[in-house]
N, C-alpha and C positions, 0 to 999 in steps of 0.2 A: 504494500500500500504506500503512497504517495500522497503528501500533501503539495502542493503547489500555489504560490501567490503569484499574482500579475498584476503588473500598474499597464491600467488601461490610457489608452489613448485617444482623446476629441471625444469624450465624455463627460456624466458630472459627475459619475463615480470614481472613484482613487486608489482603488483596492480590488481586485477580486480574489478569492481563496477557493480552494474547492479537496477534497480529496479522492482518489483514482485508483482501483481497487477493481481487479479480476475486469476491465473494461467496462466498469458501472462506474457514475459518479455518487455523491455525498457528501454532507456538508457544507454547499455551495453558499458564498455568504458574498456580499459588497460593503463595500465602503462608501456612504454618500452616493448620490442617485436617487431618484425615488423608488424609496421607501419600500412602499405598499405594493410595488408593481417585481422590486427586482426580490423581494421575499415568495412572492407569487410564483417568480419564476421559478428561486429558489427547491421550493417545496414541490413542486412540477417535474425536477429535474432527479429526487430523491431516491437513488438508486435505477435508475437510467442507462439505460448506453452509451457509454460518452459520444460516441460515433453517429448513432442518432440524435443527441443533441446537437453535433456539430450541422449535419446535415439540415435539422431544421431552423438554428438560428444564424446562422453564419449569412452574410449579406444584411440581415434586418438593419432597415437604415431609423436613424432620430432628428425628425426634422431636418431632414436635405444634411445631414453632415457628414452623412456617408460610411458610416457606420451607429453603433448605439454598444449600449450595455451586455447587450445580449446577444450584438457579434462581437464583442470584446471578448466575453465568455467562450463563444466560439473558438476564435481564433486562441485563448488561452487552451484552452481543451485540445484543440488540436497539436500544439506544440504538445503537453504534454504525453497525447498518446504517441508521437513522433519520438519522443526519448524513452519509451519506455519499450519501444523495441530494441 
């Protein structure tokens, strides 16, 4: 198992964390963001395939800025399952 942090980029979150275990995620948390929305995600993602989360959020834009929170989370996911082969 793996935990993993990434400081995201052209967001208003600052943080993301998540842990990586048999290619399921876990404990997915953020730092600043909204709230109510990235906890939602959060609990969504709660033992999950990290693969299929990438697949499904990865591109999601926030207001034209061409990415969001949730392909921050993507793109972090991804690197991680890249190092863990």
């Amino acid at each position: 198992m793996g935990r993993y942090d990434y400081t995201p980029k052209g967001v208003c979150s600052r943080k993301i964390s998540f842990d990586l275990e048999d290619g399921k995620l876990s404990g997915v948390s953020f730092e600043g963001g909204c709230n109510g929305n990235l906890k939602a995600i959060s609990k969504l993602l709660e033992g999950q395939s990290a693969a299929e989360a990438v697949r499904i959020l990865k591109g999601n834009d926030c207001n034209g800025r061409g990415t969001s929170c949730a392909d921050q989370l993507a793109q972090a996911v991804e690197k991680a399952l890249a190092q863990e082969q």
